[in-house]
C-alpha positions as CSV (number, residue, x, y, z in Angstrom):
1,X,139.8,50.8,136.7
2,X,136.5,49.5,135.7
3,X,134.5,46.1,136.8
4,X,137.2,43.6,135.5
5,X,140.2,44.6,136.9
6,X,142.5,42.4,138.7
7,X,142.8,41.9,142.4
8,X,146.1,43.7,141.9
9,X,145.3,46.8,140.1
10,X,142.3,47.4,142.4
11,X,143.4,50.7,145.0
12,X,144.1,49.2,148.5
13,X,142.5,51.7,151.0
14,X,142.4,50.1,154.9
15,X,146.0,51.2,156.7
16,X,147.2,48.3,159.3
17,X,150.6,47.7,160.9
18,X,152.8,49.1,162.0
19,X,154.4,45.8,160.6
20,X,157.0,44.0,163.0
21,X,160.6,44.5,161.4
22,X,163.2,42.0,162.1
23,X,166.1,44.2,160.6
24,X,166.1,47.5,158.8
25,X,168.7,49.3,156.5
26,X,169.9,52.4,154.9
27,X,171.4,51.4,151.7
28,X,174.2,53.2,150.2
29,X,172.3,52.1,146.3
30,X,170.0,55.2,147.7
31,X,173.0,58.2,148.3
32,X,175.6,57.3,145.5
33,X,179.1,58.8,145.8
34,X,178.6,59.6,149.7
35,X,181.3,58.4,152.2
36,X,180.0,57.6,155.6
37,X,182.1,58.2,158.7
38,X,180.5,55.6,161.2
39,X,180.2,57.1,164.5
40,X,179.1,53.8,166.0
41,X,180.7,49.8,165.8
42,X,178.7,46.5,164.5
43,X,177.3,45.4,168.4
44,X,176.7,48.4,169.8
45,X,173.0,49.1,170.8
46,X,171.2,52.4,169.3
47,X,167.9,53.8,169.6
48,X,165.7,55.0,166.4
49,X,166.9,58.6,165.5
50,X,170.6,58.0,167.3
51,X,173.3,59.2,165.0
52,X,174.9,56.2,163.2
53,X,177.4,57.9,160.8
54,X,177.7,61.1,158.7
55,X,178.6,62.1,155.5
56,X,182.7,62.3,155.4
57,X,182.4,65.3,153.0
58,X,179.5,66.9,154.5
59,X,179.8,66.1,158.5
60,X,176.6,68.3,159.2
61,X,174.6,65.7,157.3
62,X,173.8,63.1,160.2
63,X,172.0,59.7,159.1
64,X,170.0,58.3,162.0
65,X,168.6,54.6,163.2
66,X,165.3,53.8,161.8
67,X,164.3,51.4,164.0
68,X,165.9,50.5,167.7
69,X,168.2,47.4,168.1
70,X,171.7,46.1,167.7
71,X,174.0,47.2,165.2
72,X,174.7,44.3,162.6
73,X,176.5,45.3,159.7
74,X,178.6,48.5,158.7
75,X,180.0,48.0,155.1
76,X,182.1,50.1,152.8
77,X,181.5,49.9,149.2
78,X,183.7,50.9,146.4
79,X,186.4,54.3,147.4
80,X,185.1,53.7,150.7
81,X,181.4,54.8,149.7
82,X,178.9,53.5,151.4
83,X,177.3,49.7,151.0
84,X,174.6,48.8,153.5
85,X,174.0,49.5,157.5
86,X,172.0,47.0,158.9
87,X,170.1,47.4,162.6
88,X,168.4,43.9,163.7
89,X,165.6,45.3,166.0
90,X,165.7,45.0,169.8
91,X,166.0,47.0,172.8
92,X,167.8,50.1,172.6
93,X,169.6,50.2,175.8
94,X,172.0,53.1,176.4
95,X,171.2,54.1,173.1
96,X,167.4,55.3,173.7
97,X,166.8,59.1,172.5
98,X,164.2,61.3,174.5
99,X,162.4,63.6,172.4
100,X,164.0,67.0,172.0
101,X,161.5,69.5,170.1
102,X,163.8,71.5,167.8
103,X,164.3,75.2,167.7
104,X,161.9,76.5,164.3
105,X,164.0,79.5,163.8
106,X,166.9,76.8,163.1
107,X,165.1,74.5,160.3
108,X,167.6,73.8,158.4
109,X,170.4,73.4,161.1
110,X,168.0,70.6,162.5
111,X,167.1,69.1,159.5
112,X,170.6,68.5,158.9
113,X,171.4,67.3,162.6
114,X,168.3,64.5,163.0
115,X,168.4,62.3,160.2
116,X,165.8,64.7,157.6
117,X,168.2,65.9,155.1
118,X,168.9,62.5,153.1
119,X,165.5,62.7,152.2
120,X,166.2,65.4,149.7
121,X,167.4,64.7,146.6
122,X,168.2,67.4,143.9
123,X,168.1,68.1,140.9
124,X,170.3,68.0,138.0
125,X,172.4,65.1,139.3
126,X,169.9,63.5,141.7
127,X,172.5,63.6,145.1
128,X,171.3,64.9,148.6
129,X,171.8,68.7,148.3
130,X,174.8,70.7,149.6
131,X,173.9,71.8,153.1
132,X,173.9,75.5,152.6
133,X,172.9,75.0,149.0
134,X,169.3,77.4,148.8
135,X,166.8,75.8,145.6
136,X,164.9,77.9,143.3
137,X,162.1,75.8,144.4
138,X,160.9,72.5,146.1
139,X,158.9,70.0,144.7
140,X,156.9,67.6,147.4
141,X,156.2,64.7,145.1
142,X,152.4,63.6,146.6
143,X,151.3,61.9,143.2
144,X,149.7,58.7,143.1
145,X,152.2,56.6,140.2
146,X,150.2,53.5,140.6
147,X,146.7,52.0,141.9
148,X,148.6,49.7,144.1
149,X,150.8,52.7,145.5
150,X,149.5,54.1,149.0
151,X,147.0,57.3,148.2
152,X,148.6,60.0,149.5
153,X,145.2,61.8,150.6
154,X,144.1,59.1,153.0
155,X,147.4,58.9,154.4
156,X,147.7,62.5,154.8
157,X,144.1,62.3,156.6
158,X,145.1,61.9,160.5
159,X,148.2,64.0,159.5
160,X,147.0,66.7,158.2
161,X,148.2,69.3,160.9
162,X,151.8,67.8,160.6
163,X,152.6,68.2,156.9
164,X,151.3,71.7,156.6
165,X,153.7,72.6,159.4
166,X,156.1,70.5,157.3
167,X,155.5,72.4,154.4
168,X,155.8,75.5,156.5
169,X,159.0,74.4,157.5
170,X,160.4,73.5,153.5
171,X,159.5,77.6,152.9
172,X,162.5,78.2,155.1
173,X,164.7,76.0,152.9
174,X,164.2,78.5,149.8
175,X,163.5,81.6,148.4
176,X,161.4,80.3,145.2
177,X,157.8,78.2,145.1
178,X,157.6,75.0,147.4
179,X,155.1,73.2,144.9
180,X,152.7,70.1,146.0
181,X,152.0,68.1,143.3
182,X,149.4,65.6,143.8
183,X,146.6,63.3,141.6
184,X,143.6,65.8,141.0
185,X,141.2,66.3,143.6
186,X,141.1,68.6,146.7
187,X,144.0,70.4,147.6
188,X,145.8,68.3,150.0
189,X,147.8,71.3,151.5
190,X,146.6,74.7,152.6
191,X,147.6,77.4,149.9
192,X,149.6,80.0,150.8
193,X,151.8,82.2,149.0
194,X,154.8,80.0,149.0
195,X,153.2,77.1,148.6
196,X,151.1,76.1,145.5
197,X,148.9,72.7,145.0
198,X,150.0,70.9,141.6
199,X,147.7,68.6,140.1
200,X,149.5,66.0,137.7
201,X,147.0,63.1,135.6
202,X,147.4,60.7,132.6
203,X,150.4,57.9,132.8
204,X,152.1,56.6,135.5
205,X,155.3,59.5,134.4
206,X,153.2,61.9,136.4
207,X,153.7,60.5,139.7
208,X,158.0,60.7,138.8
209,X,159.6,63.9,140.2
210,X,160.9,64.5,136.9
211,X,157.9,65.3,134.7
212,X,156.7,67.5,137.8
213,X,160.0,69.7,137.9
214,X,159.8,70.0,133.7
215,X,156.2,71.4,134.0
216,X,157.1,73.7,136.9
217,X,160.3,74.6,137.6
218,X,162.8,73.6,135.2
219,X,166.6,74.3,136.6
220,X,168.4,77.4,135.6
221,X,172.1,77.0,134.6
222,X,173.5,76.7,137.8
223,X,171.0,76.7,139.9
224,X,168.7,73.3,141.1
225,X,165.3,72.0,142.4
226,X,164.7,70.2,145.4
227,X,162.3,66.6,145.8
228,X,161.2,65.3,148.7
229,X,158.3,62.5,149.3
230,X,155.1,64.0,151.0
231,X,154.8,61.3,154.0
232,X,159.0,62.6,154.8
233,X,157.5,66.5,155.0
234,X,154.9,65.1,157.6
235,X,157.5,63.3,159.5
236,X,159.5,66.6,159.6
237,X,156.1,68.6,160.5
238,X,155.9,66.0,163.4
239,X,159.6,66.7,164.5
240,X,159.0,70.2,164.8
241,X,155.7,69.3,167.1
242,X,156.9,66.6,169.4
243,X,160.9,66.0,169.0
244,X,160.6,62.4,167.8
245,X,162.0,61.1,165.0
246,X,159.4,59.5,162.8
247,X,160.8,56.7,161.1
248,X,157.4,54.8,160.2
249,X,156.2,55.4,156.5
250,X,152.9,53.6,154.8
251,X,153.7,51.0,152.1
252,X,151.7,48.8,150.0
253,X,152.7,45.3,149.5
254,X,150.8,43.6,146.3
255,X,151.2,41.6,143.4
256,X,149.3,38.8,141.3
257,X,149.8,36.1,143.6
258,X,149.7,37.7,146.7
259,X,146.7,36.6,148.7
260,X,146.3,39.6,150.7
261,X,147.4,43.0,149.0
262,X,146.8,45.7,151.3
263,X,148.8,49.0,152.8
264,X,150.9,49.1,156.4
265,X,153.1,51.4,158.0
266,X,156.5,50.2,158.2
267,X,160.0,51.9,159.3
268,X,162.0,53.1,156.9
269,X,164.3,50.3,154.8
270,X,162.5,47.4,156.1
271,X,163.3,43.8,155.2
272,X,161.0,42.9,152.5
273,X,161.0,39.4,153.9
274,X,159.1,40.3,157.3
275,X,156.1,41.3,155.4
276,X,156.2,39.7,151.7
277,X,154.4,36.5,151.6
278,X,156.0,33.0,151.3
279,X,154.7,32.2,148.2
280,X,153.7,34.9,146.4
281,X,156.7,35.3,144.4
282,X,160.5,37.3,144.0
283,X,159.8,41.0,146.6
284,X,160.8,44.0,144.8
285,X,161.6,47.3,146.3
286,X,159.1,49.5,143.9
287,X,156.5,48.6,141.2
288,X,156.2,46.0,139.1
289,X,157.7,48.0,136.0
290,X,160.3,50.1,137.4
291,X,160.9,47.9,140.8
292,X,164.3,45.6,141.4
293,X,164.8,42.4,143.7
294,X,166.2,43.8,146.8
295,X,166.2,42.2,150.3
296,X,165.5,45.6,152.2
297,X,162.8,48.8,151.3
298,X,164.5,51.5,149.2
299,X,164.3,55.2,150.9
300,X,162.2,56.3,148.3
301,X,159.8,53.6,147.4
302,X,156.5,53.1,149.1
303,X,155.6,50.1,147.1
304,X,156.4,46.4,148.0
305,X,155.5,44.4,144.7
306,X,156.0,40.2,144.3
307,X,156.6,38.7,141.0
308,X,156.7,35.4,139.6
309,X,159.6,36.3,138.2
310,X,161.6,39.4,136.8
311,X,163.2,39.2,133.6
312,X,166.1,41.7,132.7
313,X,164.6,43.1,129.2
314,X,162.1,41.8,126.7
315,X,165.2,40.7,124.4
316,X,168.3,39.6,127.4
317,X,169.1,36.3,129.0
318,X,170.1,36.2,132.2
319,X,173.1,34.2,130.6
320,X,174.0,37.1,128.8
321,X,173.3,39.2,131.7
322,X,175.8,37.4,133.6
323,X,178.5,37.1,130.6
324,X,178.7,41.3,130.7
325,X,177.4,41.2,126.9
326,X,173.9,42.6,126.0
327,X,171.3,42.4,122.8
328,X,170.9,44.9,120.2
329,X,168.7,47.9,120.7
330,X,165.9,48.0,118.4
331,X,164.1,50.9,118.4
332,X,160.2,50.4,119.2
333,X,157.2,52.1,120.2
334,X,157.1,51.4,123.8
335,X,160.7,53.2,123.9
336,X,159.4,56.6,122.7
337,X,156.7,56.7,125.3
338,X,158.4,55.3,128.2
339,X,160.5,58.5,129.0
340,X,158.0,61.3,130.7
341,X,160.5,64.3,129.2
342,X,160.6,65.6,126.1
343,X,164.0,63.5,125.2
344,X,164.5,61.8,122.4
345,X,164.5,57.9,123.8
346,X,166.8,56.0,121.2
347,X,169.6,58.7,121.3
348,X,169.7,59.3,124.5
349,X,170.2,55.5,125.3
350,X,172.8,54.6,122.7
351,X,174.8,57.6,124.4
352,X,174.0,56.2,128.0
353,X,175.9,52.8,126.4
354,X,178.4,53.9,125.4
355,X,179.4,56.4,128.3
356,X,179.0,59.5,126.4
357,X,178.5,61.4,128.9
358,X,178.6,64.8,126.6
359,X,176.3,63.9,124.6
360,X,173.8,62.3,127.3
361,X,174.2,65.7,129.0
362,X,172.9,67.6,125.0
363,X,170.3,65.3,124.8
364,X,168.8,66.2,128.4
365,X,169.8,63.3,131.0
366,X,170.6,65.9,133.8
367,X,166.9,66.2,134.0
368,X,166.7,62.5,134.4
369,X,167.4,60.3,137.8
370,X,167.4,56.8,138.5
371,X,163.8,56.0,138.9
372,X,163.0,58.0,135.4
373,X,164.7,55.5,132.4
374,X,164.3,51.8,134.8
375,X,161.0,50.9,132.8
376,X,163.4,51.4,129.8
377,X,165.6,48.7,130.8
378,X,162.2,46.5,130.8
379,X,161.6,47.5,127.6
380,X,164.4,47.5,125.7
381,X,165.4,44.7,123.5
382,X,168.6,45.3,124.8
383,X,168.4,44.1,128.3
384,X,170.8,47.0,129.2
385,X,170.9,48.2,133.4
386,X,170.2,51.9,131.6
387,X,169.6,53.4,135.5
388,X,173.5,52.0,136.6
389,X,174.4,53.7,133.1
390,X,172.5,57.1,133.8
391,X,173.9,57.2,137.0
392,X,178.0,56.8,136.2
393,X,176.9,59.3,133.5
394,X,175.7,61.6,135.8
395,X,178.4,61.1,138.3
396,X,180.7,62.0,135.3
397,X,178.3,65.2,134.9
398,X,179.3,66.1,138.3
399,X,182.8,65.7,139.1
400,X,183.3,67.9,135.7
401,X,180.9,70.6,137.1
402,X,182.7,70.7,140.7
């Protein structure tokens, strides 16, 4: 950015914190389709990395307390998926865990067992992977998507040691490439023969998992590619080291009215309203373009942004919005550049619309997750929720290729 930019587009550098959480959550908005079975009760007390429930399908896959405290809410959503668990911080009483360093020669047992594997998504079809799935590659997403985002090389600066051996640790996950893609500059990992430094530049696409797996490693026909966020590969190097679970990540919390924008480290799924300010306008969970109102942190998103307000679409009322019935999509400019694939924009979302889950699938989606078509929805005349869409078309996708 040059001499006149905004408080809010200038990079925040200092790290403070860790901020004090009041409550923390894993959300089931971030797994779709999984079905926990709780292995603890709302009032029980737990201790940050103590099993709290596992995947019904998948028991190996164990989901662990980010933060120490009482158990506050367990909630089912639809087909008995998962809604929200909620931990309100406090002492962990019987529930404390003593660090355990795990056995390296087991990676992806222990992965599975202490709370790593959720933070893996792959693709097509953007769901944690199949336990004994093996990629054709991982992708370690350390791009920079906005000034305002956390800058992955100063946060990686006093954990240097850690992600390398995280890194180390992803090479035993897969036979392929495990691929660090990051914003150019010095390599932020050391280059081995498994593991290759990425650099990806230009528009905010580049910092989306997405455009990284379509320059690199694109999916075979029934095969897949692994993502994972660079500060969750340091947190597993750190497992490996000490035994502790490493739940704290480094978020930015900015915006145009907040007074004081800067970066913190925070526990994973934090309530937004222990460190947004009062006044500063509606928190969401992500940027200002592709973030959503939310009242704890998303798994994946480092950013904390306040608006004055979010709108659902250039052309959409939230009357309409509420009445189920949406505008008419007008093709534009902004549309054909806001996808970082080669798809074509317009088709894709009329077939995303109207459910046509075939023809979404010819025209590329399975490249595509959530975070990849929500500045669509901001741009599109028709005020249409195009990442719910993508993602019943996906699930579609998936139940027909079981």
């Amino acid at each position: 950015m040059g001499e006149t930019a905004t408080r809010e587009d200038r990079p925040l550098q200092e790290i403070s914190g860790p901020a004090r959480a009041s409550a923390a959550a894993i959300l089931g908005t971030d797994f779709p389709g999984m079905r926990p079975r709780f292995e603890v009760a709302e009032g029980d007390r737990v201790g940050c990395g103590q099993l709290l429930f596992r995947d019904r399908k998948h028991p190996q896959i164990a989901f662990v307390a980010p933060i120490s405290g009482r158990v506050a809410t367990l909630q089912h959503g639809p087909r008995r998926t998962l809604s929200l668990v909620v931990i309100e911080a406090g002492d962990a009483g019987a529930g404390a865990v003593a660090p355990d360093v795990p056995d390296r020669g087991r990676v992806r047992q222990e992965l599975l067992a202490r709370g790593f594997w959720p933070a893996f998504r792959s693709r097509p079809f953007g769901h944690m992977p199949h336990p004994e799935a093996r990629p054709s590659a991982i992708v370690v997403n350390a791009v920079r998507k906005t000034p305002q985002a956390p800058d992955p090389a100063g946060v990686l600066a006093a954990q240097q040691a850690d992600f390398n051996d995280g890194l180390d640790c992803l090479t035993q996950l897969t036979d392929g490439q495990v691929f660090v893609c990051q914003s150019p500059g010095d390599p932020l990992a050391a280059v081995t023969g498994r593991i290759t430094c990425a650099a990806f530049s230009g528009t905010r696409a580049a910092g989306f998992a997405g455009t990284q797996i379509d320059h690199l490693c694109p999916p075979t026909p029934g095969g897949e590619v692994w993502t994972i966020g660079y500060q969750d590969v340091a947190a597993i190097g750190q497992l490996f080291r000490t035994g502790i679970y490493a739940s704290e990540r480094v978020v930015s919390v900015s915006g145009r009215h907040v007074g004081q924008p800067r970066r913190l480290r925070a526990v994973l799924g934090l309530r937004l309203a222990d460190v947004a300010e009062r006044d500063a306008g509606v928190a969401l969970s992500g940027d200002a373009l592709t973030g959503h109102p939310a009242a704890y942190l998303s798994r994946f998103d480092d950013q904390i942004t306040q608006v004055a307000q979010r709108r659902a679409g250039p052309g959409a009322s939230w009357l309409r919005r509420l009445g189920g019935r949406t505008d008419a999509l007008i093709p534009n400019r902004a549309l054909d550049r806001a996808l970082a694939v080669n798809i074509p924009t317009v088709p894709l979302l009329r077939a995303l619309a109207s459910g046509d889950a075939e023809e979404a699938a010819r025209l590329g989606c399975l490249a595509l997750v959530e975070e990849d078509v929500a500045a669509l929805s901001r741009r599109c005349t028709s005020g249409a929720d195009y990442p719910r869409l993508l993602r019943q078309v996906l699930d579609t996708l998936g139940k027909d290729a079981a």
